[in-house]
N, C-alpha and C positions, 0 to 999 in steps of 0.2 A: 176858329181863329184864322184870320188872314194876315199873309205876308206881305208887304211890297217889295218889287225887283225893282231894282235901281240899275241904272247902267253909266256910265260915263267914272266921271269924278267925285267923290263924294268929300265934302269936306266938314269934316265934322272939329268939334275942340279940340285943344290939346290934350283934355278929361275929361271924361264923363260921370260925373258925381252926381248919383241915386240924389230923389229930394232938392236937387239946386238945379242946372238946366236941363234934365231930363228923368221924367219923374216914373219909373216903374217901367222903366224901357230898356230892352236888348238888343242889342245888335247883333246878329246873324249873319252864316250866311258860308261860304269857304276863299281858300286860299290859293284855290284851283291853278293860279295865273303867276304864283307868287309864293317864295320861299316863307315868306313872311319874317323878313330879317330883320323889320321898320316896326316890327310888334316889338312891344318894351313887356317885361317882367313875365317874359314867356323865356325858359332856358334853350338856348341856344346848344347844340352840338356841331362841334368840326372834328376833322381827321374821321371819320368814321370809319372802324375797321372791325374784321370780324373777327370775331371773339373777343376783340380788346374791352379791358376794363374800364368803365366812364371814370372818369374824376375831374375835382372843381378846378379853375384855374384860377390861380390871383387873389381867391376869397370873393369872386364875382359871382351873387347867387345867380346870374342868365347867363353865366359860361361854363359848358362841360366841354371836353374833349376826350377822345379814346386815345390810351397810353399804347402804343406799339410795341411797348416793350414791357407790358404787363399785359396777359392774355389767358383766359380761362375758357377751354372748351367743355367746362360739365364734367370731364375727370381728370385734367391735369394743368396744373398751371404753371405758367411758362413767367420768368424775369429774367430780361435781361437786363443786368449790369450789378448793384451791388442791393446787401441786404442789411438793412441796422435793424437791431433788436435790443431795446432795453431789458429783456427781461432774457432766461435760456430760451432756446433752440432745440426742439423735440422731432426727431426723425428715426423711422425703421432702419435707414442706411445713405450715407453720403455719397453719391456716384461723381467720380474723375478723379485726375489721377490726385487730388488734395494740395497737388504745387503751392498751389497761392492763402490754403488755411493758417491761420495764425491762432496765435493763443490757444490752441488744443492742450498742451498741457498744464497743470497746476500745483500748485505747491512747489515750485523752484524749480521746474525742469520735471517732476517728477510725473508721468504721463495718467492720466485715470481711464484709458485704454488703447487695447489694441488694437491698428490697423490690419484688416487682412487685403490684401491689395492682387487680386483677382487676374487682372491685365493690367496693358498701361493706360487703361483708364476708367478703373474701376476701383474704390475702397469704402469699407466699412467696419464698422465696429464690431470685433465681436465678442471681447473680454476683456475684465479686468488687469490693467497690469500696471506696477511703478518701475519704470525705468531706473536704475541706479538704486533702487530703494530694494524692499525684501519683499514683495510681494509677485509672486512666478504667476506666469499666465497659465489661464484654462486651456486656452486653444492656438491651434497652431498662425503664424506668421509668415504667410508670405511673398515674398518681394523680389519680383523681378528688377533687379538692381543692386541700391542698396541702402543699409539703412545708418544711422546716426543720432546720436543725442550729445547734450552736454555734458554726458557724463564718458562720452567716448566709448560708446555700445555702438559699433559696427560688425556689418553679417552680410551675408548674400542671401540668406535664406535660412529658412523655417520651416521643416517638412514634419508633421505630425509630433511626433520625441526628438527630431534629429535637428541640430543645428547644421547646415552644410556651408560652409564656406568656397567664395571663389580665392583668396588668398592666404595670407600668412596671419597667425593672433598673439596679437602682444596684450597679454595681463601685467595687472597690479604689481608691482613691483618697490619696495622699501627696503633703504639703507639704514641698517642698524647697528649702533655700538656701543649704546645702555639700555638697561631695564626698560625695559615694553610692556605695552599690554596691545596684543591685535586689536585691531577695528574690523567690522564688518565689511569695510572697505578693501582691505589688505587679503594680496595671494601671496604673492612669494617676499619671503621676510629674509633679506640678504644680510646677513651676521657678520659683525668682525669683533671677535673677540680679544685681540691682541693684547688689547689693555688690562682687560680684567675678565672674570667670567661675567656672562650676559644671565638676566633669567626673561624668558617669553613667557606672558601671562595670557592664558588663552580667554576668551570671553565664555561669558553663561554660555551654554549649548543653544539654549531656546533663545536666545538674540539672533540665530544664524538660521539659514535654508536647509533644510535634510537634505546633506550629501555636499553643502557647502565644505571646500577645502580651503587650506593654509598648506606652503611648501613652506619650510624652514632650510636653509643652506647655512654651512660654516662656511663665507668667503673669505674669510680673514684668512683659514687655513690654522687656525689657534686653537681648536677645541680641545684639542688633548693635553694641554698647557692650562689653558681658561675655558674650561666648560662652557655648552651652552645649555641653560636647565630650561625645559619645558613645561610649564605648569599648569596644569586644569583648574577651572574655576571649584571654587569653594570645597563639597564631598565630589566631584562629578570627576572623572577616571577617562585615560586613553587606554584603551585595551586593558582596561583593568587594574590601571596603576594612574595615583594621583599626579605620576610629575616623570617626563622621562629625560634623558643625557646624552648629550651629544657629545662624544669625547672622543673622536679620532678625527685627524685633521681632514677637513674637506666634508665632513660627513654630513647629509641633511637624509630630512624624514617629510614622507607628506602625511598627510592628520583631514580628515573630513569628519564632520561632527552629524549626530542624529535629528537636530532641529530643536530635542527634547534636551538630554541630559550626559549625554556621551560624547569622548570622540574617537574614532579609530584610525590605525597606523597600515597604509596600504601603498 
């Protein structure tokens, strides 16, 4: 088989269609001289950068370009700016400090885990936990800083069993002057019985956290006038009695319950 070399100008159709003006013929040859930018239906590349990811532009099947800000060297891939995902997001661990993550928690505020936040720019998951809800974490929490929810859960830290605080803690707190029954929400239940006696109805034991407490105070200063009566759910006992009395003025009692069926007077 022989070639011919051409040299100068060559001017050929605007198409070359097999069968109509050229019959069983190729053209050959290279582009040595010549980006070859005047070829049609040959895809073109611009920005050409290393490692960057190719993709189309515009729906143009003869235009790619490399994203500079999508880049894969074989074991890590690099975006920058943002990421949509219709579907979840599966990862071993979220690295920075998290500032700008939204929507992490679910069900109303209520977290489905714990950050543990390394340095200041470092966080990940590493246990289950509902913030404001009844569900205690496995593992420790902690935060150089500080932390917050909507439910008004603020700390400075987390050290293994230990909550360590940099400041002062304000708990739950409820004003009372009829028949109650605690919430799992409820610490300190502030009493005025002046009017009449009060009774506190404490809840099932198994609604609460083991070692969850309730403080009960007589603010009113009325107990020994108007009782204030404490009563366990259903058969279930404080130190072994179904309902205890508050009857000297001023006088309250703390009560932490067993998770199960009890609660105790300490």
């Amino acid at each position: 088989m022989a070639y011919n070399t051409l040299s100068g100008t060559v001017l050929v159709p605007q198409q070359f269609i097999p069968g109509d003006l050229l019959v069983n013929t190729i053209l050959s040859g290279n582009l040595s001289t010549s980006d070859g930018s005047s070829v049609i239906n040959v895809p073109r590349l611009t920005n050409p950068t290393d490692n960057a990811i190719l993709t189309n532009v515009g729906g143009d099947a003869n235009s790619l370009t490399c994203e500079t800000n999508l880049t894969f060297d074989g074991s890590e891939l690099i975006i920058t700016g943002y990421v949509t995902a219709s579907i979840g997001l599966s990862a071993s661990f979220l690295e920075g400090d998290g500032s700008r993550l939204t929507n992490i928690a679910g069900g109303g505020g209520s977290g489905d885990g714990i950050f543990t936040v390394i340095d200041a720019t470092h966080a990940y998951v590493t246990s289950s936990l509902n913030i404001g809800g009844e569900t205690a974490p496995d593992h420790k929490l902690v935060v150089n800083g500080s932390i917050s929810s909507s439910v008004n859960v603020s700390a400075s830290a987390f050290y293994g069993n230990a909550m360590v605080l940099a400041g002062g803690l304000s708990l739950a707190h409820r004003s009372i002057s009829s028949h109650i029954t605690a919430s799992t929400t409820d610490y300190y239940l502030g009493i005025d019985s002046t009017g009449a006696p009060i009774e506190v109805r404490l809840l099932d034991a198994s609604l609460l956290n083991n070692g969850q407490t309730y403080v009960v105070k007589d603010e009113g200063g009325a107990a020994n006038s108007n009782n204030i009566i404490i009563l366990a759910s259903g058969s279930q006992t404080i130190d072994g009695q179904n309902s205890i009395v508050l009857q000297s003025p001023h006088a309250s009692i703390s009560l932490y319950c067993n998770g199960n069926n009890k609660y105790f007077i300490y």
